[in-house]
N, C-alpha and C positions, 0 to 999 in steps of 0.2 A: 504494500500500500504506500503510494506516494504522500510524507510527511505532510506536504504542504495541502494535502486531499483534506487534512486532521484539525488545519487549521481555523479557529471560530473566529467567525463574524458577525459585526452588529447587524441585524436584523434591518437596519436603513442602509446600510454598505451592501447586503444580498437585494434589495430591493432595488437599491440607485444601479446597481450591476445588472441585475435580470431585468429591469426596466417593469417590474410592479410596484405597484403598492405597496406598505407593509400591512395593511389590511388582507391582500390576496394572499401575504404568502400566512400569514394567522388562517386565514381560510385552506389553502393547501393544506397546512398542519392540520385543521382540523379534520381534513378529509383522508391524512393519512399520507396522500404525496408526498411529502417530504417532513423530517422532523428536525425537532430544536433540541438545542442542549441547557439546560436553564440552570443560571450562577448560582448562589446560596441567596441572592437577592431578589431572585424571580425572575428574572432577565433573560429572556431568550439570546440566543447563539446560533448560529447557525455556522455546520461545516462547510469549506469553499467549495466541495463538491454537491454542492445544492443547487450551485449555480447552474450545473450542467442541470438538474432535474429540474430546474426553474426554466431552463431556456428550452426544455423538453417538450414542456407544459407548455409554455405558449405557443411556441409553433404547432403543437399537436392541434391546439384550440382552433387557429388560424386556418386548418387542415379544416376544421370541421367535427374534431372529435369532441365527445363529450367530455367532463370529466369523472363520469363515472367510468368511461373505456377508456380513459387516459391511465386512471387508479389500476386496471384491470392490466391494462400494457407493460405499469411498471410495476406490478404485485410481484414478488419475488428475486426484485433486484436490490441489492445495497443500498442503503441511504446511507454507505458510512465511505464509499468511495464512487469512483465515477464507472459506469459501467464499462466493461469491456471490449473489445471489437466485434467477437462472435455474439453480445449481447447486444450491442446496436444493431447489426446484422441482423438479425431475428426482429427487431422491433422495426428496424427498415421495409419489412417486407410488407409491414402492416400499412406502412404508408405507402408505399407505391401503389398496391391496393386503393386507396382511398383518392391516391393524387389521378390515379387512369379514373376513379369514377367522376371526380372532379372534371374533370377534362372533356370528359363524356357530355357531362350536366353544363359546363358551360358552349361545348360547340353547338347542344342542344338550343339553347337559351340566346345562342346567336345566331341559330338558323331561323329560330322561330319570332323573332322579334317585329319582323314585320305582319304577323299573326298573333290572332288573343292568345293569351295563356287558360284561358277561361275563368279570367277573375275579374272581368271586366273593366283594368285601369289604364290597361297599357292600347289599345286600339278601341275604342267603344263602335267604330263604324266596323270594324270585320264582325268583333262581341255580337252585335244583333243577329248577324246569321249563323254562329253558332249557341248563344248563349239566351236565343230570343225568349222576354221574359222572365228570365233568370230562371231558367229551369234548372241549371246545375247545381243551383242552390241546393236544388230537396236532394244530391247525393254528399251532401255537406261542405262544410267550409275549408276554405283555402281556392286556390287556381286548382280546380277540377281538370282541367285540361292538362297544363302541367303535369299535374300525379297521374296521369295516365287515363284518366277517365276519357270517354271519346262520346260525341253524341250521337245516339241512336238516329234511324235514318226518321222515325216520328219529331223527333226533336228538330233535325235540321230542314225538313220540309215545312217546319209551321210559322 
Protein backbone atom coordinates (compact mmCIF):
# COMPACT_ATOMS: atom_id res chain seq x y z
CA UNK A 1 0.00 0.00 0.00
CA UNK A 2 1.33 3.36 -1.10
CA UNK A 3 2.03 5.56 2.33
CA UNK A 4 0.92 8.46 0.85
CA UNK A 5 -2.65 6.31 -0.07
CA UNK A 6 -2.80 6.40 4.27
CA UNK A 7 -2.40 9.97 4.24
CA UNK A 8 -5.72 12.08 6.09
CA UNK A 9 -7.31 14.88 4.82
CA UNK A 10 -9.54 17.71 5.88
CA UNK A 11 -12.68 16.97 4.63
CA UNK A 12 -12.80 20.77 2.77
CA UNK A 13 -9.13 19.61 1.04
CA UNK A 14 -11.18 16.10 -0.22
CA UNK A 15 -13.94 18.28 -1.24
CA UNK A 16 -11.89 21.40 -2.96
CA UNK A 17 -9.84 18.34 -4.64
CA UNK A 18 -12.96 16.08 -5.81
CA UNK A 19 -14.75 19.28 -6.76
CA UNK A 20 -17.81 18.56 -4.19
CA UNK A 21 -19.21 19.77 -1.53
CA UNK A 22 -18.49 18.63 1.88
CA UNK A 23 -22.18 18.00 2.40
CA UNK A 24 -21.90 15.37 -0.79
CA UNK A 25 -19.15 13.73 0.46
CA UNK A 26 -21.03 13.46 4.41
CA UNK A 27 -23.62 12.07 2.14
CA UNK A 28 -21.32 9.57 0.40
CA UNK A 29 -20.30 8.47 3.84
CA UNK A 30 -23.60 8.01 4.60
CA UNK A 31 -24.25 5.96 1.85
CA UNK A 32 -21.33 3.93 2.44
CA UNK A 33 -19.16 5.03 -0.75
CA UNK A 34 -16.48 6.06 0.91
CA UNK A 35 -15.53 6.58 4.63
CA UNK A 36 -13.96 8.86 7.26
CA UNK A 37 -11.44 8.47 9.84
CA UNK A 38 -12.76 10.63 12.93
CA UNK A 39 -9.92 12.59 15.44
CA UNK A 40 -10.71 12.20 19.30
CA UNK A 41 -12.59 15.52 18.52
CA UNK A 42 -15.09 14.29 16.08
CA UNK A 43 -13.45 15.50 13.18
CA UNK A 44 -13.79 13.71 10.12
CA UNK A 45 -10.60 12.64 7.99
CA UNK A 46 -10.45 11.47 5.05
CA UNK A 47 -7.78 9.12 3.36
CA UNK A 48 -6.08 10.70 -0.01
CA UNK A 49 -7.25 7.61 -1.62
CA UNK A 50 -10.90 8.95 -1.57
CA UNK A 51 -10.15 11.10 -3.81
CA UNK A 52 -9.93 8.56 -6.58
CA UNK A 53 -13.50 7.06 -5.00
CA UNK A 54 -14.66 10.74 -5.17
CA UNK A 55 -13.62 11.25 -8.73
CA UNK A 56 -15.20 7.62 -9.27
CA UNK A 57 -18.49 8.82 -8.14
CA UNK A 58 -18.88 11.66 -10.00
CA UNK A 59 -18.18 10.63 -13.24
CA UNK A 60 -20.16 7.56 -12.61
CA UNK A 61 -23.13 10.15 -11.88
CA UNK A 62 -22.25 12.11 -15.03
CA UNK A 63 -22.59 8.55 -16.98
CA UNK A 64 -25.97 8.21 -15.63
CA UNK A 65 -25.43 5.95 -12.91
CA UNK A 66 -27.37 5.91 -9.83
CA UNK A 67 -25.99 5.87 -6.69
CA UNK A 68 -27.32 3.01 -5.59
CA UNK A 69 -25.39 1.18 -8.69
CA UNK A 70 -22.58 3.24 -8.19
CA UNK A 71 -22.55 1.62 -4.20
CA UNK A 72 -23.03 -1.72 -5.86
CA UNK A 73 -19.98 -1.13 -8.45
CA UNK A 74 -17.73 -0.28 -5.67
CA UNK A 75 -19.03 -2.90 -2.96
CA UNK A 76 -16.06 -4.89 -2.27
CA UNK A 77 -13.33 -2.63 -3.16
CA UNK A 78 -10.85 -0.97 -0.59
CA UNK A 79 -11.66 2.38 0.85
CA UNK A 80 -8.33 2.07 2.58
CA UNK A 81 -6.29 2.30 -0.93
CA UNK A 82 -6.82 3.02 -4.45
CA UNK A 83 -8.15 0.26 -6.53
CA UNK A 84 -6.07 -1.77 -8.77
CA UNK A 85 -5.63 -2.03 -12.50
CA UNK A 86 -7.56 -5.47 -12.83
CA UNK A 87 -10.13 -3.75 -10.58
CA UNK A 88 -10.64 -0.68 -12.62
CA UNK A 89 -10.72 -3.07 -15.55
CA UNK A 90 -13.71 -4.89 -14.29
CA UNK A 91 -15.60 -1.62 -13.29
CA UNK A 92 -14.53 -0.22 -16.96
CA UNK A 93 -16.58 -2.67 -18.48
CA UNK A 94 -19.54 -1.47 -16.72
CA UNK A 95 -19.06 1.74 -18.25
CA UNK A 96 -18.44 1.05 -21.79
CA UNK A 97 -21.74 -0.77 -21.27
CA UNK A 98 -23.42 2.36 -20.33
CA UNK A 99 -21.22 4.90 -22.57
CA UNK A 100 -22.53 2.46 -26.04
CA UNK A 101 -26.18 2.96 -24.58
CA UNK A 102 -25.56 6.50 -24.01
CA UNK A 103 -24.49 6.94 -27.41
CA UNK A 104 -27.38 4.95 -28.67
CA UNK A 105 -29.80 7.35 -26.75
CA UNK A 106 -28.22 10.33 -27.90
CA UNK A 107 -27.86 9.51 -31.90
CA UNK A 108 -31.53 8.54 -31.09
CA UNK A 109 -32.53 11.86 -29.69
CA UNK A 110 -30.60 13.43 -32.62
CA UNK A 111 -32.38 11.67 -35.23
CA UNK A 112 -35.47 12.21 -33.88
CA UNK A 113 -35.48 15.93 -33.01
CA UNK A 114 -37.08 17.18 -35.81
CA UNK A 115 -40.18 14.70 -34.70
CA UNK A 116 -42.26 14.60 -31.26
CA UNK A 117 -40.98 12.63 -28.61
CA UNK A 118 -44.40 12.32 -27.62
CA UNK A 119 -44.52 14.63 -24.93
CA UNK A 120 -45.70 17.28 -26.62
CA UNK A 121 -42.91 20.24 -26.18
CA UNK A 122 -40.46 19.92 -28.53
CA UNK A 123 -42.72 20.06 -32.08
CA UNK A 124 -46.55 20.79 -31.02
CA UNK A 125 -47.30 20.84 -35.06
CA UNK A 126 -45.99 17.15 -35.82
CA UNK A 127 -47.49 16.32 -31.69
CA UNK A 128 -51.12 16.76 -33.39
CA UNK A 129 -50.65 13.82 -35.63
CA UNK A 130 -49.22 11.62 -33.50
CA UNK A 131 -50.32 12.62 -30.00
CA UNK A 132 -53.98 14.09 -31.22
CA UNK A 133 -55.69 14.88 -28.11
CA UNK A 134 -53.27 13.80 -25.95
CA UNK A 135 -54.03 10.35 -26.11
CA UNK A 136 -50.79 9.15 -24.94
CA UNK A 137 -51.49 10.53 -21.93
CA UNK A 138 -53.90 7.46 -20.72
CA UNK A 139 -50.50 5.13 -21.39
CA UNK A 140 -48.87 7.46 -18.71
CA UNK A 141 -46.44 10.00 -18.01
CA UNK A 142 -43.34 11.02 -19.42
CA UNK A 143 -42.46 11.24 -23.73
CA UNK A 144 -44.52 8.08 -24.40
CA UNK A 145 -43.00 8.05 -27.76
CA UNK A 146 -39.42 8.28 -26.57
CA UNK A 147 -39.87 5.16 -24.02
CA UNK A 148 -41.00 3.32 -26.97
CA UNK A 149 -44.49 3.59 -26.82
CA UNK A 150 -45.73 3.98 -30.66
CA UNK A 151 -49.25 4.88 -31.64
CA UNK A 152 -51.75 2.47 -32.66
CA UNK A 153 -52.95 2.94 -36.31
CA UNK A 154 -56.72 4.10 -34.27
CA UNK A 155 -54.66 6.65 -32.76
CA UNK A 156 -52.95 8.11 -35.65
CA UNK A 157 -55.84 8.13 -38.13
CA UNK A 158 -58.15 10.32 -35.75
Amino acid sequence: MNTRDDELLLIGAIAQRGGVNASALRYYESLGLIESVRTTAGHRRYRRSTLRRVAYIVFAQRLGFQLEEIAAQLNGLSKHHAPKGDEWSSLSQIWIKRVDERIQELVHLRNSLDNCIGCGCLSMKVCKVFNREDRLAEKGAGPRLWLGDTPTADEDSQ
